[in-house]
Backbone atoms as SQL, in Angstrom:
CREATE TABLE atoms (id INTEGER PRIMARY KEY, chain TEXT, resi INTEGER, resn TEXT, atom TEXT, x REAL, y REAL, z REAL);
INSERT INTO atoms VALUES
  (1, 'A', 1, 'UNK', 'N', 0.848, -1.179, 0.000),
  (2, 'A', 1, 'UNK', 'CA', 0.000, 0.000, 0.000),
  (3, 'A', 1, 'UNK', 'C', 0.892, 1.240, 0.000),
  (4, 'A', 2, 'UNK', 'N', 0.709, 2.221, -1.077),
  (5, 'A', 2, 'UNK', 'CA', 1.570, 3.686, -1.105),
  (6, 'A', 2, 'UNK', 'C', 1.202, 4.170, 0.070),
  (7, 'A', 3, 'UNK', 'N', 2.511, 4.838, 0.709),
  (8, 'A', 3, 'UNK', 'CA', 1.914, 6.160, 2.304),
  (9, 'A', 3, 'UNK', 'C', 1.155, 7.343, 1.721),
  (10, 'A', 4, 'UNK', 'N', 0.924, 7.718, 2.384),
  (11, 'A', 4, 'UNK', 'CA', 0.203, 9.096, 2.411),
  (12, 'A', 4, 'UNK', 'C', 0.922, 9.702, 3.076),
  (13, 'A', 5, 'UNK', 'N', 0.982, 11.265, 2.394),
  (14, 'A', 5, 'UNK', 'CA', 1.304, 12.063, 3.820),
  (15, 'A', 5, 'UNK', 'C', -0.472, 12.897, 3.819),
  (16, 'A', 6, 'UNK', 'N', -0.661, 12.772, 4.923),
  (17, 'A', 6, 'UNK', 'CA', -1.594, 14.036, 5.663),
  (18, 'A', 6, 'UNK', 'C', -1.423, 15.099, 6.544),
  (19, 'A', 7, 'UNK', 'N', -2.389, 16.403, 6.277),
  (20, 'A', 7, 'UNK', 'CA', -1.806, 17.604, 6.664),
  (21, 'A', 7, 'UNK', 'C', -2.935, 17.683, 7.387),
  (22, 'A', 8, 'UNK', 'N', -2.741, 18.127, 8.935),
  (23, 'A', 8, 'UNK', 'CA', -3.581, 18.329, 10.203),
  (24, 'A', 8, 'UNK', 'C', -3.309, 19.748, 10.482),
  (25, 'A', 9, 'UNK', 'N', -4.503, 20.424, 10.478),
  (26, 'A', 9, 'UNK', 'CA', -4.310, 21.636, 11.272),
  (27, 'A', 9, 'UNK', 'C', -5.566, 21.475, 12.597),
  (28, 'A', 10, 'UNK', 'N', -3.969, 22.199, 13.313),
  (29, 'A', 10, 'UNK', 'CA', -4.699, 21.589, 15.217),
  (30, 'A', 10, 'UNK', 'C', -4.527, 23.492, 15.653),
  (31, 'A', 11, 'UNK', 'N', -5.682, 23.236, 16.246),
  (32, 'A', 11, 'UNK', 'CA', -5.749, 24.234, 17.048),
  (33, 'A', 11, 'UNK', 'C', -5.701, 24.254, 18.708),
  (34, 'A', 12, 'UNK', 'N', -4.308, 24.737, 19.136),
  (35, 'A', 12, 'UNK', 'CA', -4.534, 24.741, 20.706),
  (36, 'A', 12, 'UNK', 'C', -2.602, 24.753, 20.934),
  (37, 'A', 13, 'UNK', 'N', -1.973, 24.641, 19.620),
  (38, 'A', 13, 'UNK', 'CA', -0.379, 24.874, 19.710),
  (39, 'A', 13, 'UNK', 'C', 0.131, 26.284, 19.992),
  (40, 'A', 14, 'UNK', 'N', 0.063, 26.432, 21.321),
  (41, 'A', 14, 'UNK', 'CA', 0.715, 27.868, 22.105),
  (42, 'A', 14, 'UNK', 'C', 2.264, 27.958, 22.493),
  (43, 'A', 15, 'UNK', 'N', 2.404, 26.518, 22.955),
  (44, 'A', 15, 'UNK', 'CA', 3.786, 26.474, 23.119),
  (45, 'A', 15, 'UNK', 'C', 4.337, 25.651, 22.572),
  (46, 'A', 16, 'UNK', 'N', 5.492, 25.585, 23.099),
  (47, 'A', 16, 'UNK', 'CA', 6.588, 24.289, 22.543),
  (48, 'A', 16, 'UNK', 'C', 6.428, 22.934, 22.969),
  (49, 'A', 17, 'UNK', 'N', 5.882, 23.110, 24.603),
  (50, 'A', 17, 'UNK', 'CA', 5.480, 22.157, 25.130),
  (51, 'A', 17, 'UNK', 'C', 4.564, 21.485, 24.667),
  (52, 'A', 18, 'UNK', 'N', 3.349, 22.414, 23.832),
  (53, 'A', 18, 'UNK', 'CA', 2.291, 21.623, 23.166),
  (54, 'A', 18, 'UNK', 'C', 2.971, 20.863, 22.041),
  (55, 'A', 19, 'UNK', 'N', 3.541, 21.090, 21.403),
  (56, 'A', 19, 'UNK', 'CA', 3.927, 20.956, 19.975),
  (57, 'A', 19, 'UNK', 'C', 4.765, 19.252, 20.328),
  (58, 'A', 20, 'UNK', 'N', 5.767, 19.369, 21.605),
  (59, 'A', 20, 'UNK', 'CA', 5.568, 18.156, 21.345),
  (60, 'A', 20, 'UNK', 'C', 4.907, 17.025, 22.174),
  (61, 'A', 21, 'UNK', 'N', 4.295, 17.176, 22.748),
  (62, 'A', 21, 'UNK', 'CA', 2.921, 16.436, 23.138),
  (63, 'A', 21, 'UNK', 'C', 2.110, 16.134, 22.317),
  (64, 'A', 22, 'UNK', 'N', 1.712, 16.944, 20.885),
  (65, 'A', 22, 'UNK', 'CA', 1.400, 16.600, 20.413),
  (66, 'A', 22, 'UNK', 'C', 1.645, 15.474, 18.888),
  (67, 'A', 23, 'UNK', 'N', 3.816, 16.290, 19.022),
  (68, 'A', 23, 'UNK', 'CA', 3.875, 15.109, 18.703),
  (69, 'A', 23, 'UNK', 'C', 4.303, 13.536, 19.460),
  (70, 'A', 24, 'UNK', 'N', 4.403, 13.554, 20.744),
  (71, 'A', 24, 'UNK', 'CA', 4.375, 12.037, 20.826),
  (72, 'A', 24, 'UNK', 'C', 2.797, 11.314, 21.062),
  (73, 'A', 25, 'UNK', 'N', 1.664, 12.632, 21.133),
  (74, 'A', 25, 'UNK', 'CA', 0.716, 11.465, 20.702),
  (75, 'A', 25, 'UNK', 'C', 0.371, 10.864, 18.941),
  (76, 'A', 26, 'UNK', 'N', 1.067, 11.658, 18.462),
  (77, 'A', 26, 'UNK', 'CA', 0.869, 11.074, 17.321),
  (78, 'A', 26, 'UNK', 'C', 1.293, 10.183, 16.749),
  (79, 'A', 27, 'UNK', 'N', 2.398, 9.706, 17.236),
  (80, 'A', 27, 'UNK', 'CA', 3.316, 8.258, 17.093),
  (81, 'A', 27, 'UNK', 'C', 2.784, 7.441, 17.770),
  (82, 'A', 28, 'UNK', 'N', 1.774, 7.484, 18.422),
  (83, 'A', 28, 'UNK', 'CA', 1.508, 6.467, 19.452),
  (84, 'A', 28, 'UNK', 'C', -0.243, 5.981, 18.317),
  (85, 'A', 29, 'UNK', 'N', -0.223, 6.778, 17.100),
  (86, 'A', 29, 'UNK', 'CA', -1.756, 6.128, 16.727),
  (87, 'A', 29, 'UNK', 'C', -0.933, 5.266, 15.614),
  (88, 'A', 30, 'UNK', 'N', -1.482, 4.186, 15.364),
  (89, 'A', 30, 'UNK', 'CA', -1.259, 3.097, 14.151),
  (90, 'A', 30, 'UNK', 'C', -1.197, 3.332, 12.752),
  (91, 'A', 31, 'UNK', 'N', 0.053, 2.975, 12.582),
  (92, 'A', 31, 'UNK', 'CA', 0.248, 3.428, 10.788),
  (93, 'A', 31, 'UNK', 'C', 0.709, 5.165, 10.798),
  (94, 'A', 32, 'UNK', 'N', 0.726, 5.363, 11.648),
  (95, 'A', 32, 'UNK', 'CA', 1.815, 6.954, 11.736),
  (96, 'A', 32, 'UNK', 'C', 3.539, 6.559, 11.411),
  (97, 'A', 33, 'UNK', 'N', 4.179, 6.418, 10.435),
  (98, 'A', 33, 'UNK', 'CA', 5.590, 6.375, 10.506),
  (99, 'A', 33, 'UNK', 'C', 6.192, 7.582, 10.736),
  (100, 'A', 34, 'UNK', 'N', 5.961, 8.861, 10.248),
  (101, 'A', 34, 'UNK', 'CA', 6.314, 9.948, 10.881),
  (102, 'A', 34, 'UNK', 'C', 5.715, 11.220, 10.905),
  (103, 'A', 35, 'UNK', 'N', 5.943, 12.227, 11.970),
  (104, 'A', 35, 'UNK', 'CA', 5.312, 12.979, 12.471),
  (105, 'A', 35, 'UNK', 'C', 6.130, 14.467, 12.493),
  (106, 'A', 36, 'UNK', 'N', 5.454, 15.329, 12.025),
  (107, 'A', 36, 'UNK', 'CA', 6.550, 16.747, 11.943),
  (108, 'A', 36, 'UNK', 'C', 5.033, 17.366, 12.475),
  (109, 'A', 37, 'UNK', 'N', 5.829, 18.155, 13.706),
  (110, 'A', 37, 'UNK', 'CA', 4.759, 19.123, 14.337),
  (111, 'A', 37, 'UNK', 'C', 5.108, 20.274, 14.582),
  (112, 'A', 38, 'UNK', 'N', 4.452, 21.560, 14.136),
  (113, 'A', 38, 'UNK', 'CA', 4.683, 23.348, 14.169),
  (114, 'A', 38, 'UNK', 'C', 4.272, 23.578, 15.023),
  (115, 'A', 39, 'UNK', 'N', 4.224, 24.653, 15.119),
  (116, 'A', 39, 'UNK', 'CA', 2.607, 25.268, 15.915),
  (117, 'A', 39, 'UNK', 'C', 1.856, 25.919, 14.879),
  (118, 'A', 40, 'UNK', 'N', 1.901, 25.706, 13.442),
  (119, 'A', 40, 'UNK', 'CA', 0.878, 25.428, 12.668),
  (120, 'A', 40, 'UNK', 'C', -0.096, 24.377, 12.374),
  (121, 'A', 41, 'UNK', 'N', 0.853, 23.026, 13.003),
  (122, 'A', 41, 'UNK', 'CA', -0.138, 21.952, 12.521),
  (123, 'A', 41, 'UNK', 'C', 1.170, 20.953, 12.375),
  (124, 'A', 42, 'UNK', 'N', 0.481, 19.860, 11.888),
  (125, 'A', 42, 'UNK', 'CA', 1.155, 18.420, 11.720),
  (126, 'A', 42, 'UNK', 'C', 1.599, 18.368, 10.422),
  (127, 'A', 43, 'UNK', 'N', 2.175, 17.411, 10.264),
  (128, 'A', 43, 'UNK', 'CA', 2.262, 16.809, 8.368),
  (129, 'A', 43, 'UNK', 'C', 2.785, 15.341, 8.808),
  (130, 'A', 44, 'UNK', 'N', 1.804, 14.595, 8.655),
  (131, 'A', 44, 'UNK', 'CA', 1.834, 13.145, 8.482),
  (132, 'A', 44, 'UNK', 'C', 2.159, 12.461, 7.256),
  (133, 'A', 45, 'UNK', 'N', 3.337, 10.874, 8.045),
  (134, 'A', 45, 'UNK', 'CA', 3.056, 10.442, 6.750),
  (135, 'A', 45, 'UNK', 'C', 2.853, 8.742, 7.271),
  (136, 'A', 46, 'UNK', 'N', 1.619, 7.992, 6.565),
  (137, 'A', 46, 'UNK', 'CA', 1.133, 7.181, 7.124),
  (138, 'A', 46, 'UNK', 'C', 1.012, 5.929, 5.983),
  (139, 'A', 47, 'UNK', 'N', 0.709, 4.609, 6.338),
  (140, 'A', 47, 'UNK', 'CA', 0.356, 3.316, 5.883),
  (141, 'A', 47, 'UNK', 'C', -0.800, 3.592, 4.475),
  (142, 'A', 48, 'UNK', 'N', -2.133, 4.622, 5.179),
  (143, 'A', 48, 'UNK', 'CA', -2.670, 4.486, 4.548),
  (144, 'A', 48, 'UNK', 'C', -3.742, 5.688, 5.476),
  (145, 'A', 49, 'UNK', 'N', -4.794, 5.641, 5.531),
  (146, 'A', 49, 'UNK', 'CA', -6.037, 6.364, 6.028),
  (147, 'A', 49, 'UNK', 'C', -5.953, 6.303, 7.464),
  (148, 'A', 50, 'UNK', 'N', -6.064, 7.201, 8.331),
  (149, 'A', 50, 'UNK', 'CA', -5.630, 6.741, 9.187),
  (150, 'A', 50, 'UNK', 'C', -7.362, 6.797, 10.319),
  (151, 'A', 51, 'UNK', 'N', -7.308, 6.541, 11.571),
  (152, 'A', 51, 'UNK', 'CA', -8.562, 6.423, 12.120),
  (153, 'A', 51, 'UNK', 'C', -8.652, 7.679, 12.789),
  (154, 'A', 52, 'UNK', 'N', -9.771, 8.184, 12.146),
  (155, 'A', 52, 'UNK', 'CA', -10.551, 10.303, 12.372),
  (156, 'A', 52, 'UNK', 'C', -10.720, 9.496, 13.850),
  (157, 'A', 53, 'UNK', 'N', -11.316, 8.917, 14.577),
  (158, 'A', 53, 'UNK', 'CA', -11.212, 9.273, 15.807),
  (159, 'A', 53, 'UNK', 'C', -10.530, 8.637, 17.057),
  (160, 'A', 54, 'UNK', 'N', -9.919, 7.803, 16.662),
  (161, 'A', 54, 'UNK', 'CA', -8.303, 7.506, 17.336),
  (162, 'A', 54, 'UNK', 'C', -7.697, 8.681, 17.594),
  (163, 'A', 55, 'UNK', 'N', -7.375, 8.956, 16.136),
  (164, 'A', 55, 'UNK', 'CA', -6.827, 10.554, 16.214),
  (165, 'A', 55, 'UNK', 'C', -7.055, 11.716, 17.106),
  (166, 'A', 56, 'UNK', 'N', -8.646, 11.969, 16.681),
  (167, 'A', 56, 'UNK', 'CA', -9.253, 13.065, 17.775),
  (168, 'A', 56, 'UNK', 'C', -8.967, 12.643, 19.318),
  (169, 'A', 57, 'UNK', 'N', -8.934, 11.638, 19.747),
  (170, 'A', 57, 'UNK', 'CA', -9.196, 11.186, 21.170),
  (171, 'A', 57, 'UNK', 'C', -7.360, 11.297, 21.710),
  (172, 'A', 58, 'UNK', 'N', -6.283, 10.990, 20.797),
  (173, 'A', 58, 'UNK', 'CA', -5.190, 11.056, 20.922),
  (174, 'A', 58, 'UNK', 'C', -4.635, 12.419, 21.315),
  (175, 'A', 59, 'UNK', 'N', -5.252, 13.334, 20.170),
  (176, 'A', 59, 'UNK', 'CA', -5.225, 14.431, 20.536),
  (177, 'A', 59, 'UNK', 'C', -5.741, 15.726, 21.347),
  (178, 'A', 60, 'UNK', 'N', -6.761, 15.155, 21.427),
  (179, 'A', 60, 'UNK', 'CA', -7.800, 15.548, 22.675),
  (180, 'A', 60, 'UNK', 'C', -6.956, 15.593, 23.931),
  (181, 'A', 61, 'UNK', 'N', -6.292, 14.113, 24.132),
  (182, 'A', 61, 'UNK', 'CA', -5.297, 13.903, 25.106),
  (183, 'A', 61, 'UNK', 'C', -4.412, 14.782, 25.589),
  (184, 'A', 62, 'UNK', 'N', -3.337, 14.956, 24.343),
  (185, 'A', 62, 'UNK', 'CA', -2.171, 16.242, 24.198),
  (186, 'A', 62, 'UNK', 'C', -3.206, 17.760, 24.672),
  (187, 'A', 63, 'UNK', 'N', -4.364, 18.013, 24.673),
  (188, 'A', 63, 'UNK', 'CA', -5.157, 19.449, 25.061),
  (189, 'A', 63, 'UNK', 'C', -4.964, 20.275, 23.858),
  (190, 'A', 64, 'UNK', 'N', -5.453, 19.753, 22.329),
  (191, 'A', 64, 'UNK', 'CA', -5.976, 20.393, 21.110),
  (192, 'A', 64, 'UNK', 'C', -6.907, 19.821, 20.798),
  (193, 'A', 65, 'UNK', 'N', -7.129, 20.099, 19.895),
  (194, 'A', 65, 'UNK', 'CA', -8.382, 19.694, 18.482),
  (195, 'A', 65, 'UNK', 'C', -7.933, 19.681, 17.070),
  (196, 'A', 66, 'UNK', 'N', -8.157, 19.084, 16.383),
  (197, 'A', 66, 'UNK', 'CA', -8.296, 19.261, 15.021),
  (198, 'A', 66, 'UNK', 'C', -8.884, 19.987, 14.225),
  (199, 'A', 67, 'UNK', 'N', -8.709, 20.693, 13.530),
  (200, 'A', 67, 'UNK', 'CA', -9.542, 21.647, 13.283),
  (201, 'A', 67, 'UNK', 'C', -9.490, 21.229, 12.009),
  (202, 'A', 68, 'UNK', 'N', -8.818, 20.588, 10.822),
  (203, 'A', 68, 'UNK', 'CA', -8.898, 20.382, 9.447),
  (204, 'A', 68, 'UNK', 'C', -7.831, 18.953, 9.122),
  (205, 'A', 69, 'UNK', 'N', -8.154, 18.507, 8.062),
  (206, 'A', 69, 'UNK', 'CA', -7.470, 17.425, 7.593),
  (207, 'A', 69, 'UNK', 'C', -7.450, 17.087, 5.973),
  (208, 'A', 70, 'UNK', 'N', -6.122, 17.525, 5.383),
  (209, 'A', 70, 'UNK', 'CA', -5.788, 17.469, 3.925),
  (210, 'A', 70, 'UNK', 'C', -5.129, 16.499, 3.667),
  (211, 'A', 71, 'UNK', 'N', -5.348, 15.448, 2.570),
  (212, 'A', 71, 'UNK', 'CA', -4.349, 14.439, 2.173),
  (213, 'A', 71, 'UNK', 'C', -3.598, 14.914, 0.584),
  (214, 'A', 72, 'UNK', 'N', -2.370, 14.835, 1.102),
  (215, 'A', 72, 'UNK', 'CA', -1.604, 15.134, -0.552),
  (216, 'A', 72, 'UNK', 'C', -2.511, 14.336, -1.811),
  (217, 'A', 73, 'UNK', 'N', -2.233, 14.922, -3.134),
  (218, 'A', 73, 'UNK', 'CA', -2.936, 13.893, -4.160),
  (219, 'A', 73, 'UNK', 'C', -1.380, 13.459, -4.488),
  (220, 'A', 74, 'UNK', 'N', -1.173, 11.978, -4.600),
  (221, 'A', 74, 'UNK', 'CA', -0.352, 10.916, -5.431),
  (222, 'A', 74, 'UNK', 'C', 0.378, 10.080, -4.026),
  (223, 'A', 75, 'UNK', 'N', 1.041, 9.654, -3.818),
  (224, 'A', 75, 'UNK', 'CA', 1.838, 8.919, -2.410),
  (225, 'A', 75, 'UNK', 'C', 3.125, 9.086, -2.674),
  (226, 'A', 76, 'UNK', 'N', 3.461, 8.680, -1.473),
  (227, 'A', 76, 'UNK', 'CA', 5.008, 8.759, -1.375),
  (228, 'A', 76, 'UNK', 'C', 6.121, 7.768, -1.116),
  (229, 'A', 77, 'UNK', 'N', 7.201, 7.356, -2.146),
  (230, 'A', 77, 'UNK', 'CA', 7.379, 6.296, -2.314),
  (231, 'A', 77, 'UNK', 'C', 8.170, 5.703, -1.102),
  (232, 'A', 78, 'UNK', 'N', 7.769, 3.857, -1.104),
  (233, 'A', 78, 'UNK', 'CA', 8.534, 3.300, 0.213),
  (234, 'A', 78, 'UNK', 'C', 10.172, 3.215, -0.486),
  (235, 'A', 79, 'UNK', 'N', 10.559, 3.180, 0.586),
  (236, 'A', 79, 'UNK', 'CA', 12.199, 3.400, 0.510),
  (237, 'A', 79, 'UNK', 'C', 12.622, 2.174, 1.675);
């Protein structure tokens, strides 16, 4: 199966501290291989589709929300 990358915009990244809380909950959901977190938002790159509310509840955790979710058009090759 080609990865995906997906683009998360989270709302609730004030600090640094959020940013990475939010990213180690994101390694912790299934089929996440890697995780780049701003305090704009995420950019995932994953197995395949990943689960909308695994996700939310993961991140709920870290003290954001999701506020949007874009998937690149084409995949990205395994290496």
């Amino acid at each position: 199966m080609p990865r995906l990358r997906i683009h998360v915009q989270i709302e609730g990244l004030l600090s640094v501290h959020a940013v990475r809380a939010v990213w180690t909950a994101l390694t912790a959901v299934p089929g996440v291989h890697h995780a780049e977190v701003s305090m704009k938002g995420a950019v995932l790159e994953t197995d395949g589709p990943i689960d909308r509310p695994l996700l939310d509840a993961c991140l709920d955790h870290a003290g954001v929300r999701v506020v949007n979710i874009t998937v690149e058009k084409g995949s990205l090759p395994v290496l």
